[in-house]
DSSP file (Angstrom, degrees, kcal/mol; ACC not computed):
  #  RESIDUE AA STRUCTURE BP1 BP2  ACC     N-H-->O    O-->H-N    N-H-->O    O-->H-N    TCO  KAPPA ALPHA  PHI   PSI    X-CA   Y-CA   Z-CA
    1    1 A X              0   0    0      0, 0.0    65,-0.4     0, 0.0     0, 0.0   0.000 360.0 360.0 360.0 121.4  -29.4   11.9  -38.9
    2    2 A X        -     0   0    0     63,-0.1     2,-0.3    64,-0.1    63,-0.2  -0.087 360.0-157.1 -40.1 138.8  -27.6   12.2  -36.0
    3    3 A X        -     0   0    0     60,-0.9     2,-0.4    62,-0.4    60,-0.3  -0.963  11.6-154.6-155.5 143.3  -27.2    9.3  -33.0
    4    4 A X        -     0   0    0     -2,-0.3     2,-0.5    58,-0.1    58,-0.1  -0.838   3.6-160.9-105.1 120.2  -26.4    9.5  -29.9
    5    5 A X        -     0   0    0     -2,-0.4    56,-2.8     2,-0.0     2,-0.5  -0.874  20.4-153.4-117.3 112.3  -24.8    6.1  -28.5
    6    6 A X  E     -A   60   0A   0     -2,-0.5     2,-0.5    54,-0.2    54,-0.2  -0.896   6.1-164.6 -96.5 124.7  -25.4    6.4  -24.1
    7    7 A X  E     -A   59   0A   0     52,-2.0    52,-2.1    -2,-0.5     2,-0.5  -0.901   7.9-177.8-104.4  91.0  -22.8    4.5  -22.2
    8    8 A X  E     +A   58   0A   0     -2,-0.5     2,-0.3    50,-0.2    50,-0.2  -0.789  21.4 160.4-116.6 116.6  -24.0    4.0  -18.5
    9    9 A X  E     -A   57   0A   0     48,-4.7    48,-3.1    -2,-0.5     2,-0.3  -0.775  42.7-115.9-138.0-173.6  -21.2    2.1  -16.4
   10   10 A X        -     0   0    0     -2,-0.3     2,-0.3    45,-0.3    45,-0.1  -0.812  27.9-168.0-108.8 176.3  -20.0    1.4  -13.1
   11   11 A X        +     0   0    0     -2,-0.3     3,-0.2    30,-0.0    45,-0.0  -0.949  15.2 168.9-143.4 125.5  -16.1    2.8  -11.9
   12   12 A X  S    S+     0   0    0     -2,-0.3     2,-0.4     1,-0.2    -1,-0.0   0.575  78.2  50.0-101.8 -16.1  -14.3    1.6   -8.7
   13   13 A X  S >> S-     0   0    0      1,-0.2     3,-1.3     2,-0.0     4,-1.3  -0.778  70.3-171.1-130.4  91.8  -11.1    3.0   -9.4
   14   14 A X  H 3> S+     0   0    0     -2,-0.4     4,-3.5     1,-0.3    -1,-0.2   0.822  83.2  44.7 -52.1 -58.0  -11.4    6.9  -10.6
   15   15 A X  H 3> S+     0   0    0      1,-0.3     4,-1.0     2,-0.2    -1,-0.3   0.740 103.6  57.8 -85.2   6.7   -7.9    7.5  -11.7
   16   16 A X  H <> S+     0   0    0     -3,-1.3     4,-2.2     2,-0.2    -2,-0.3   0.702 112.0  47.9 -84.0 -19.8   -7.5    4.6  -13.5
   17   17 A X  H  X S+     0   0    0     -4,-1.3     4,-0.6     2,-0.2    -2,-0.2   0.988 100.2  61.3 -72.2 -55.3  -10.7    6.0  -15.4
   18   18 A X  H  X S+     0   0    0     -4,-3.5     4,-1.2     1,-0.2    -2,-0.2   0.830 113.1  36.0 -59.1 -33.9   -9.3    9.3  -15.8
   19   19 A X  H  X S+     0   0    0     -4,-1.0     4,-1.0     2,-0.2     5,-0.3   0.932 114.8  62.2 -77.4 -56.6   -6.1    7.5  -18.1
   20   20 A X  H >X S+     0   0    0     -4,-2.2     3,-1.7     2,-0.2     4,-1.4   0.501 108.6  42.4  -4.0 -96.7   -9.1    4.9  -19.6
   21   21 A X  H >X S+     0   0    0     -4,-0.6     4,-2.6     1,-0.3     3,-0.8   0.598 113.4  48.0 -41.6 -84.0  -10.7    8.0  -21.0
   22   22 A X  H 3< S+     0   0    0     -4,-1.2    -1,-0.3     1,-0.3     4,-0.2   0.544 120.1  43.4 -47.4 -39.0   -7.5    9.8  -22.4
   23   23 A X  H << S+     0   0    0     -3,-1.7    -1,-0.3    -4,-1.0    -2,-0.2   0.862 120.5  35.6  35.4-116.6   -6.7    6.7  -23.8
   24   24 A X  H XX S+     0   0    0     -4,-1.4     3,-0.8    -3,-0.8     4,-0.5   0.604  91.6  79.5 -81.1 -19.1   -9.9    5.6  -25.2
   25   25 A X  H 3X S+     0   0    0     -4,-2.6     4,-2.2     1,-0.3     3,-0.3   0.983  89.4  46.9 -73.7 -53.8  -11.5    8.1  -26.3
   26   26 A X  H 34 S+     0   0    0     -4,-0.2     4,-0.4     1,-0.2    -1,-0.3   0.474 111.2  58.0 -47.9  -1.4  -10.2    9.0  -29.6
   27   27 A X  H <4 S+     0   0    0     -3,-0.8    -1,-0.2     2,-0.1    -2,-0.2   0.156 118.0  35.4-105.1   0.5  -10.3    5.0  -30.5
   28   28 A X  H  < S+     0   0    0     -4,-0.5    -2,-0.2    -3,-0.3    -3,-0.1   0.883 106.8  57.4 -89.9 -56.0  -14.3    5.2  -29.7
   29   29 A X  S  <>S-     0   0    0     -4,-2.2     5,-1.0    -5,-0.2    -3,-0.2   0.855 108.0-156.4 -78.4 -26.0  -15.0    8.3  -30.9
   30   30 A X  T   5 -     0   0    0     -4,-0.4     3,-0.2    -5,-0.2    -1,-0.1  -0.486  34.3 -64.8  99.9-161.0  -13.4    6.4  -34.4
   31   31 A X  T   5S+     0   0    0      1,-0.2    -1,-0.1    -2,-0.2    -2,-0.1   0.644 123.5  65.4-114.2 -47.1  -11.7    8.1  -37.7
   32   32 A X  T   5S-     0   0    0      1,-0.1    -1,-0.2    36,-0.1    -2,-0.1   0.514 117.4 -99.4 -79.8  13.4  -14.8   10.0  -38.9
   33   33 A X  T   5 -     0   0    0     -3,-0.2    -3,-0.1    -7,-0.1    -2,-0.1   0.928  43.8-168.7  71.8  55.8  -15.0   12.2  -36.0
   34   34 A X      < -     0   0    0     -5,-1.0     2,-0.3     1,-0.1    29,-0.3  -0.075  19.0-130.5 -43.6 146.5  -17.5   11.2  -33.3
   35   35 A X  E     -B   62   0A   0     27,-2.7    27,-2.0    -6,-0.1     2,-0.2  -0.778  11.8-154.8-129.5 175.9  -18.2   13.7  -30.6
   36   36 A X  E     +B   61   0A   0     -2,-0.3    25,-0.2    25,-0.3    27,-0.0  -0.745  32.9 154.1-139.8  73.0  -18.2   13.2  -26.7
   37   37 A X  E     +     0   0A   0     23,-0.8     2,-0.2    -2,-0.2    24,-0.1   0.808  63.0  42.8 -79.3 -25.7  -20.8   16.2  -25.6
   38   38 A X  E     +B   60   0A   0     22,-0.9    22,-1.0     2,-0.0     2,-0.2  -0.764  54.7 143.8-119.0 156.6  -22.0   14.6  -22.2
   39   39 A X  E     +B   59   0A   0     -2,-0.2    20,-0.2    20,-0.2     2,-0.2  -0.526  13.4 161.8-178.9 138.5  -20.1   12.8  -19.5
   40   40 A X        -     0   0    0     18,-1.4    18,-0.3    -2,-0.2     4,-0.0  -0.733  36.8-136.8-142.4-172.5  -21.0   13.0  -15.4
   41   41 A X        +     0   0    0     -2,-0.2     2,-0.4    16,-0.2    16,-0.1  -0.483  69.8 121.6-146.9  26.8  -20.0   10.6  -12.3
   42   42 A X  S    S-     0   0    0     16,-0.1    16,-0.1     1,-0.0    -2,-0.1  -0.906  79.5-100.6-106.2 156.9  -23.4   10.9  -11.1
   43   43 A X        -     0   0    0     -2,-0.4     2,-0.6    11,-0.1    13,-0.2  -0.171  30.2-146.1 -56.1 143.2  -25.6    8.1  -10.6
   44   44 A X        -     0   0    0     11,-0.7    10,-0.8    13,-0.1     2,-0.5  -0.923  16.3-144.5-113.2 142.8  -28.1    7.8  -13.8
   45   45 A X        -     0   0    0     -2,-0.6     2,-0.3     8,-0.1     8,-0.1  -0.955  15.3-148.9-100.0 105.5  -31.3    6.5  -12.0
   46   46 A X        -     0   0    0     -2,-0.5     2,-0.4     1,-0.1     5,-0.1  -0.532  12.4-166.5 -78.1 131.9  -33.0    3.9  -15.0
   47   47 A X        +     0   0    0     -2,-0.3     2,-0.3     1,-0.1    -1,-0.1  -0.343  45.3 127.2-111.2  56.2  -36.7    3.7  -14.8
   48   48 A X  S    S-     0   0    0     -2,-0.4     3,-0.2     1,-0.1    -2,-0.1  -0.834  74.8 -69.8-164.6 118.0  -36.9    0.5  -17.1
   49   49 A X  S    S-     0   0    0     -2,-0.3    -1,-0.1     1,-0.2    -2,-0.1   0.796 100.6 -37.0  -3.0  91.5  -38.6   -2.7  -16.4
   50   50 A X  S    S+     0   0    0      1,-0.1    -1,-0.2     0, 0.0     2,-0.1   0.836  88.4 146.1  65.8  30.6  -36.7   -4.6  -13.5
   51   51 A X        -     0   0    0     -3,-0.2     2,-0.3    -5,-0.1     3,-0.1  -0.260  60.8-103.2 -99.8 154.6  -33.1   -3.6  -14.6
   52   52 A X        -     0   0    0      1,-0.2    -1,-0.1    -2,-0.1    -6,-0.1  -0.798  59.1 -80.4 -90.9 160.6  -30.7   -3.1  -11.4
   53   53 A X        -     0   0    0     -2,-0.3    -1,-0.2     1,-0.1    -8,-0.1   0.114  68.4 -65.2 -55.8 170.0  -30.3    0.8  -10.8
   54   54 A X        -     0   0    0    -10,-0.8     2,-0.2     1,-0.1    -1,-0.1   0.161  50.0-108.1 -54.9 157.8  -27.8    2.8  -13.0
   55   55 A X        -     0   0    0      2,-0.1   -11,-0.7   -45,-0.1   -45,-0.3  -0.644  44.2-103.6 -91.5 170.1  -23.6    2.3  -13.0
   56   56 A X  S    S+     0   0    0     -2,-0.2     2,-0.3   -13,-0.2   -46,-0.2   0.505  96.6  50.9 -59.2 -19.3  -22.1    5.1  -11.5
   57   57 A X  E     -A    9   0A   0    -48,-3.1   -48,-4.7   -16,-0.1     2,-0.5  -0.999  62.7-161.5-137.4 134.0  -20.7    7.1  -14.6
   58   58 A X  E     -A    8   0A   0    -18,-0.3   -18,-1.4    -2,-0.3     2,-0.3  -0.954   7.6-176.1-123.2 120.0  -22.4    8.1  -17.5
   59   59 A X  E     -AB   7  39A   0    -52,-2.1   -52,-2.0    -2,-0.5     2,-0.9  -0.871  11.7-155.2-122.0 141.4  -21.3    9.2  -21.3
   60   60 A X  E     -AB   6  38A   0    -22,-1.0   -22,-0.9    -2,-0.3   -23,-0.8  -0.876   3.7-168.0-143.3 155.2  -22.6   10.3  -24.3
   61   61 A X  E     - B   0  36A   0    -56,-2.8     2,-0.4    -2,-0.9   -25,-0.3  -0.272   8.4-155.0 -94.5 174.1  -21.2    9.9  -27.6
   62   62 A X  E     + B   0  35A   0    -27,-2.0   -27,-2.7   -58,-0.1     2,-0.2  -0.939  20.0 174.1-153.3 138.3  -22.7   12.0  -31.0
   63   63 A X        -     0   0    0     -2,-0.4   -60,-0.9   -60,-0.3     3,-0.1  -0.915  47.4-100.7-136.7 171.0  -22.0   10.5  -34.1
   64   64 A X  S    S-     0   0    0     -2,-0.2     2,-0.5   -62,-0.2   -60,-0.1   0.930  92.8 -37.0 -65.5 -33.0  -23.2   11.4  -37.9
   65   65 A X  S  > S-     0   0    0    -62,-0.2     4,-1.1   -63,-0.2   -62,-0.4  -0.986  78.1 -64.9-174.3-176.9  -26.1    8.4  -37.8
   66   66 A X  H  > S+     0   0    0     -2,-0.5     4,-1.4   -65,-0.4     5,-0.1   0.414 114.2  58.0 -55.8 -30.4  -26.7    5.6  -36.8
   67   67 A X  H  > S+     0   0    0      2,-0.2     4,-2.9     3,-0.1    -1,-0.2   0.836 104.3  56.8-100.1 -46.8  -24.5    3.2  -38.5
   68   68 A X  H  4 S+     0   0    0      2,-0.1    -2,-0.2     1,-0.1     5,-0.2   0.992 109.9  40.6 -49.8 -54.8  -21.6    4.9  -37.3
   69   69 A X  H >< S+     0   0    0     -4,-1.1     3,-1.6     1,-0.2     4,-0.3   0.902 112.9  56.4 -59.3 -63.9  -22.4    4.7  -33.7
   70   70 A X  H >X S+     0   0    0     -4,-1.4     3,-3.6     1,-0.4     4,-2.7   0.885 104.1  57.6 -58.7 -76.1  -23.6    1.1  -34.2
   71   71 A X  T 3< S+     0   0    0     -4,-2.9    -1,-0.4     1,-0.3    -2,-0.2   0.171 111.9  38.7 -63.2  36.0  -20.1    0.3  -35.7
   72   72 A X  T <4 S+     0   0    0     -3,-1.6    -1,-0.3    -2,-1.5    -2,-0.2  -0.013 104.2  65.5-149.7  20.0  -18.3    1.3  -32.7
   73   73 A X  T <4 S+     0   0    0     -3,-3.6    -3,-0.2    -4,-0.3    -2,-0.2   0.498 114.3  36.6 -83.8 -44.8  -20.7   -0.1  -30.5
   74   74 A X  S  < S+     0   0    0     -4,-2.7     2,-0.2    -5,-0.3    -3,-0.1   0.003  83.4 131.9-133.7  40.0  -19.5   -3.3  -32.1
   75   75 A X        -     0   0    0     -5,-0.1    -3,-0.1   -47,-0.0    -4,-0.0  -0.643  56.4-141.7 -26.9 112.8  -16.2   -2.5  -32.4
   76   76 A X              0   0    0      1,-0.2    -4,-0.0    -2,-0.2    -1,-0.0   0.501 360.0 360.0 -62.5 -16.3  -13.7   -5.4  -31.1
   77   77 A X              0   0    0    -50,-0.1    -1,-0.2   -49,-0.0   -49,-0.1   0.688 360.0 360.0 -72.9 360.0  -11.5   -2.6  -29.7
């Protein structure tokens, strides 16, 4: 079953995200071919218990299941 691993962060320096991403994304997205269908630089507003509000940039990854996303969730890279 597809799973979808959402990455909510904050960015101060815009183009130094813009290389990040180019970069990083193929060593995220991993070898089996992970997909990147979402991504904004608007604020994600969190409705969930006492949390500080959302980081500024929001991604979301697709992977084949669960256990992929997991391992590159908890990925050292």
């Amino acid at each position: 079953m597809t799973a979808l691993l959402i990455l909510n962060y904050d960015v101060t320096d815009p183009q130094r995200l813009d290389a990040y991403r180019q970069a990083a994304t193929p060593v995220l997205l991993g070898p089996d071919g992970g997909q990147l269908p979402a991504g904004t630089d608007q604020t994600v507003h969190l409705r969930e218990g006492g949390r500080p509000p959302g980081g500024t940039h929001t991604a979301v990854l697709r992977f084949r299941d669960a256990e992929q996303a997991r391992a590159v969730y908890e990925s050292a890279r």
